[in-house]
C-alpha positions as CSV (number, residue, x, y, z in Angstrom):
1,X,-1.4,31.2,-21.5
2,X,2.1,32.1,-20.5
3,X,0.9,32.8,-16.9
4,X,-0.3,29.7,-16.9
5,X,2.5,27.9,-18.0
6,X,5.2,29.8,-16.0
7,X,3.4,29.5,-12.7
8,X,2.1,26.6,-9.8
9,X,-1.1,26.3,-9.4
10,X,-3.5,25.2,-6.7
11,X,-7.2,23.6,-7.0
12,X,-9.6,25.4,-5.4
13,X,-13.0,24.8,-6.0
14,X,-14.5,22.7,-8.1
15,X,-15.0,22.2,-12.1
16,X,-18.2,24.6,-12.9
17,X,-20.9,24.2,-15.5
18,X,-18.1,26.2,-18.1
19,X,-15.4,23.6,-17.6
20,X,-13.7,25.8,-16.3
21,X,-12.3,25.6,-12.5
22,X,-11.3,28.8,-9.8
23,X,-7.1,28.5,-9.0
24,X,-4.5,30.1,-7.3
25,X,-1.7,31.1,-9.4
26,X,1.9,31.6,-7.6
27,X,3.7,33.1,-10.3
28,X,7.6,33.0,-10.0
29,X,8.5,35.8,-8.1
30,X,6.2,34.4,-5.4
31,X,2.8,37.2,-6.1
32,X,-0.7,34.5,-5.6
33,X,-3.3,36.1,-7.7
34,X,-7.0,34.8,-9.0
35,X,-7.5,33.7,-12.7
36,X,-9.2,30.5,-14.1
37,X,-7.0,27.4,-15.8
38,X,-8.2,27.3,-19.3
39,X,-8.8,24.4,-21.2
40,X,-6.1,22.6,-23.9
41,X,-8.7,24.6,-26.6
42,X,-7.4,27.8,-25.4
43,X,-3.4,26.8,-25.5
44,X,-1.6,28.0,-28.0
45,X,0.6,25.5,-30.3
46,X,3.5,25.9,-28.8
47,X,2.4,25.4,-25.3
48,X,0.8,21.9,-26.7
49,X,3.9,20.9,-28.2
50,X,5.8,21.7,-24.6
51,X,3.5,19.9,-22.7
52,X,3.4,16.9,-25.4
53,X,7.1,16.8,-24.8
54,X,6.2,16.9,-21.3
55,X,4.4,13.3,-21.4
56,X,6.6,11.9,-24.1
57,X,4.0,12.1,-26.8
58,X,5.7,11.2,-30.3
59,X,5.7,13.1,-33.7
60,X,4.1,16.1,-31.8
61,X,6.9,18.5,-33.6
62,X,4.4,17.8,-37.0
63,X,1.2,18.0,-35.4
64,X,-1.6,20.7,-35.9
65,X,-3.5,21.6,-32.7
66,X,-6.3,19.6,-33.6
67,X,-4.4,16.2,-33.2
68,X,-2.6,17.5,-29.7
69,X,-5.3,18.7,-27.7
70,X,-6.7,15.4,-27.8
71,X,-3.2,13.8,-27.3
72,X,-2.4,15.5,-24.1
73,X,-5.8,15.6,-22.6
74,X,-5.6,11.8,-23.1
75,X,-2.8,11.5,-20.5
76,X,-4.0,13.1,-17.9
77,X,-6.5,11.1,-15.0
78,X,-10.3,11.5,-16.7
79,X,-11.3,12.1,-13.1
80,X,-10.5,15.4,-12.8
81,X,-12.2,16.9,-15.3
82,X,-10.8,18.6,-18.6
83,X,-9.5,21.9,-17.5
84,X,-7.9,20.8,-14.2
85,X,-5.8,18.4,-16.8
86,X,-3.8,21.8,-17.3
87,X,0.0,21.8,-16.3
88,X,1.3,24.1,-13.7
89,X,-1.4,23.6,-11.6
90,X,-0.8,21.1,-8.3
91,X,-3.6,19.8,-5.6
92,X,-4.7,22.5,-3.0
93,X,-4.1,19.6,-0.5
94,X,-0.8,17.8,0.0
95,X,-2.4,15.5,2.1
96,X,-4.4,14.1,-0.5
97,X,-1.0,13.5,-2.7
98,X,0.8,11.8,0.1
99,X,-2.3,9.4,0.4
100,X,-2.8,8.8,-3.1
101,X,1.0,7.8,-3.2
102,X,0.7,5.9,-0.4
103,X,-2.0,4.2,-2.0
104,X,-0.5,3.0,-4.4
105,X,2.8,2.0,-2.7
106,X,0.8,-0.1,-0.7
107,X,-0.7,-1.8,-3.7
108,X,2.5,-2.4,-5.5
109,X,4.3,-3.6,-2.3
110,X,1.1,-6.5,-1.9
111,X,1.3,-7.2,-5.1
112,X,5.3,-7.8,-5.4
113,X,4.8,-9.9,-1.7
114,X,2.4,-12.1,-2.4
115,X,4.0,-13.2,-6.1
116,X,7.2,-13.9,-4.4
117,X,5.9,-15.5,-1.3
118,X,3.6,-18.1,-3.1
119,X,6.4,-18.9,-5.4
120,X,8.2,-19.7,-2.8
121,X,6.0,-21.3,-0.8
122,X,4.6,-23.1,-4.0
123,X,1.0,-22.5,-2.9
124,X,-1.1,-19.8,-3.0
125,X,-4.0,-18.2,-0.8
126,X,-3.2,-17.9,3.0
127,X,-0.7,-20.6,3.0
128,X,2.8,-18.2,2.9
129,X,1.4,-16.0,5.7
130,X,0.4,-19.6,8.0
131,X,4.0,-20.7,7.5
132,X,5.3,-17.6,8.5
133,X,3.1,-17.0,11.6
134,X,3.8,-21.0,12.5
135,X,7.7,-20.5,12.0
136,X,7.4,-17.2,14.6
137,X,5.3,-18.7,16.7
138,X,6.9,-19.2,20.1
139,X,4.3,-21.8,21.2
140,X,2.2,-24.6,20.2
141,X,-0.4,-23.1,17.5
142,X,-3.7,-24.8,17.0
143,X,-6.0,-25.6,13.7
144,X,-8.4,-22.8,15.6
145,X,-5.1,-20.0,16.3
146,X,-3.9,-20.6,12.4
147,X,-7.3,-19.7,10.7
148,X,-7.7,-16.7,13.0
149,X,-4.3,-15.4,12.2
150,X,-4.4,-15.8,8.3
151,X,-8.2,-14.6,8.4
152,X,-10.4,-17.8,7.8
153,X,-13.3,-19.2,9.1
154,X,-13.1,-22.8,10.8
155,X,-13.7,-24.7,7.6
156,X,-11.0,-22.7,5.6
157,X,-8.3,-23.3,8.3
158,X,-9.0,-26.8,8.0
159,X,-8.7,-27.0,4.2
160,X,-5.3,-25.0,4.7
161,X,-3.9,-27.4,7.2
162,X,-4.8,-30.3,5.2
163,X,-3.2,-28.6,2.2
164,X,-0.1,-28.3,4.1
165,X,0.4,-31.3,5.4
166,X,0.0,-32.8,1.7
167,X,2.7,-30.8,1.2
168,X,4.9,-31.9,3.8
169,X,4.8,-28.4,5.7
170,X,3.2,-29.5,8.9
171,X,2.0,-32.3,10.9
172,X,-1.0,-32.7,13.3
173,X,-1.9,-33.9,16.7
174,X,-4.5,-34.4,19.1
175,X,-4.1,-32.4,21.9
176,X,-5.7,-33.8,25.2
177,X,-8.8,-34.1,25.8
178,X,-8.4,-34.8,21.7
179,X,-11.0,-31.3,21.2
180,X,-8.1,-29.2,19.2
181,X,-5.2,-30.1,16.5
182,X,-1.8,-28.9,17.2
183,X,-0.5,-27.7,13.9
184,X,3.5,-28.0,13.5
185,X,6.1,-26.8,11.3
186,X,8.3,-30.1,9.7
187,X,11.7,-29.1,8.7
188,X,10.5,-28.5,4.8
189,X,7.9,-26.3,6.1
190,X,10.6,-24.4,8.0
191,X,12.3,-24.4,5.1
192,X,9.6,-23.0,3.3
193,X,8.6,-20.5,5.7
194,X,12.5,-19.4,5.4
195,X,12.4,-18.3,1.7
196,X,9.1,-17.0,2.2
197,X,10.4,-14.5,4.9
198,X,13.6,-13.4,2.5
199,X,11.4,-13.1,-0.7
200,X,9.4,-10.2,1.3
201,X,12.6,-9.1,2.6
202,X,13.9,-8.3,-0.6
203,X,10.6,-6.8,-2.0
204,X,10.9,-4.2,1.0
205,X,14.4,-3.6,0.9
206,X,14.1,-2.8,-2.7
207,X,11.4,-0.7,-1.9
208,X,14.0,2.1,0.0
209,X,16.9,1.2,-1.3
210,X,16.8,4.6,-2.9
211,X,16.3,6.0,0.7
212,X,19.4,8.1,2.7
213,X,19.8,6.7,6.4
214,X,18.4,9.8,7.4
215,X,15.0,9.5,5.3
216,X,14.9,5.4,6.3
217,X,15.3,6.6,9.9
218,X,12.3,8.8,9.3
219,X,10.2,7.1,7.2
220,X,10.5,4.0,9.6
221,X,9.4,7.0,12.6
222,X,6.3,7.7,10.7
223,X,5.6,4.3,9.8
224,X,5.8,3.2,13.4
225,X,3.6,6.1,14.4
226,X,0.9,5.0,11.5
227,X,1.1,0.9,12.6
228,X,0.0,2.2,16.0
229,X,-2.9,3.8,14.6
230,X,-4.2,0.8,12.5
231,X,-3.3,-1.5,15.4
232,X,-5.4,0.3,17.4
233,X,-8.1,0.9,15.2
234,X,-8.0,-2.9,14.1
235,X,-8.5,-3.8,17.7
236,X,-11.3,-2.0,18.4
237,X,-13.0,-3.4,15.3
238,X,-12.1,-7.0,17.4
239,X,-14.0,-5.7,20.0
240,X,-16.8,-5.2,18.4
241,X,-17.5,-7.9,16.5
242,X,-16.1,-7.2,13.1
243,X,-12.5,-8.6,13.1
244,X,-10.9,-7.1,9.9
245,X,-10.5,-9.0,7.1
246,X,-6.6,-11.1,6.1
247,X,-6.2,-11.7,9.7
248,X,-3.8,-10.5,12.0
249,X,-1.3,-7.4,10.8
250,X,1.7,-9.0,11.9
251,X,1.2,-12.5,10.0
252,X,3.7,-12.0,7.2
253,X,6.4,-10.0,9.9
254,X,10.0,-11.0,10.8
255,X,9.9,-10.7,14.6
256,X,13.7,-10.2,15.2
257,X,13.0,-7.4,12.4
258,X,10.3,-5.3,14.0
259,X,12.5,-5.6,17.4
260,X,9.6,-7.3,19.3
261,X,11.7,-9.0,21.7
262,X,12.4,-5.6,23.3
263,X,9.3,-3.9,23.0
264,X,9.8,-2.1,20.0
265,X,6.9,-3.5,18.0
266,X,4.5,-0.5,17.4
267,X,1.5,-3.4,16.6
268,X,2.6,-5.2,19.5
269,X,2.8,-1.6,22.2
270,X,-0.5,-0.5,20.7
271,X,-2.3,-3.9,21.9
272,X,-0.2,-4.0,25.4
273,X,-1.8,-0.6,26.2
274,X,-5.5,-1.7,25.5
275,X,-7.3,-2.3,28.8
276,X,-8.2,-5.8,29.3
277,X,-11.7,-6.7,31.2
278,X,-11.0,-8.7,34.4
């Protein structure tokens, strides 16, 4: 058990029919050798009470094994099966961390932006992202451009318009020959839009405010390289028929932000380099 507990481990293989799974062990002077994780049956007291300390289990200092290996198998993810629970032993594959933490970044991050976009917006649904899009816009958007940007269908972009303008967020107008609605901003939709845009602002810039310069600088590198790659892949999905579902990537984005003025948009240089029929 001490091997186990003194050394990193890495997943190879999967759980067999003992419960037990295949490892690497790295041991600390570096030396990889074969041996198999054992379960928390096989750990020793001590090593339970260490790895309840570990995981902040309570009153562990008076427990008997019997009420520990229980505890601490309880903590780990069911998933991965009952033996690969054991500590000291780490994914084979860092890119299935990084995209498991990703993951869930991504999930926190939607779910902090769209509470603090609809409270300031003071709707829900697709609304925050159409005031956004409408206050970016550098041209006259229709009922037809809104709904495709925000991902609805016809009859959805209509409700949202009408919802709007209830609210005092927009107004509407027949554009000649009278077969499309212009959709504009009033000044308390712009105003609206505006707290919208520094709600996600501040959701974000919480998000790396524990960053260096140097790791922001990199982090927005990889990022940039990673938009490209879902812009792309987002387009092609256009193409074929299957436009991806929330609408377009850049309906919640701050323009001036993402430098787009000057080309520095990686959504926006993915799309320019797309060959166009015609």
């Amino acid at each position: 058990m001490s091997s186990v507990s003194a050394a990193r481990g890495q997943f190879q293989g999967k759980v067999g029919s003992n419960r037990e799974c295949r490892c690497r062990l790295v041991t600390e002077d570096g030396v990889e050798k074969g041996a198999k994780a054992p379960s928390y049956d096989d750990w020793s007291v001590p090593d339970l009470r260490d790895k309840a300390r570990q995981v902040g289990i309570k009153g562990r200092s008076s427990m008997s094994k019997k009420e520990l290996v229980p505890r601490c198998a309880i903590t780990e993810p069911a998933s991965l099966g009952r033996d690969r629970r054991s500590f000291g032993i780490v994914p084979d594959n860092p890119a299935d961390r990084l995209s498991n933490l990703l993951g869930a970044l991504s999930l926190a991050l939607a779910d902090q932006i769209r509470e603090v976009t609809e409270r300031a917006a003071g709707v829900s649904d697709a609304a925050p992202a159409a005031l956004v899009s409408l206050r970016e816009s550098p041209s006259e958007r229709t009922i037809e451009d809104l709904r495709t940007l925000v991902g609805l269908t016809h009859s959805g972009g209509v409700r949202l318009v009408d919802r709007l303008a209830e609210l005092g967020y927009v107004t509407r107008r027949s554009r000649p020959p009278g077969r499309s609605v212009v959709v504009t901003l009033t000044q308390q939709g712009a105003d609206a839009a505006d707290r919208i845009a520094l709600a996600r602002a501040e959701v974000l810039g919480r998000a790396i405010r524990s960053l260096s310069p140097d790791e922001q600088d990199l982090l927005a590198t990889s990022l940039s390289t990673m938009i490209g790659d879902i812009a792309r892949d987002r387009l092609a999905r256009r193409a074929d028929g299957r436009p991806p579902r929330g609408g377009a990537l850049c309906r919640m984005c701050d323009f001036t932000a993402c430098g787009r003025e000057f080309a520095r948009c990686p959504a926006q240089t993915a799309a320019a380099a797309v060959p166009h029929p015609g």
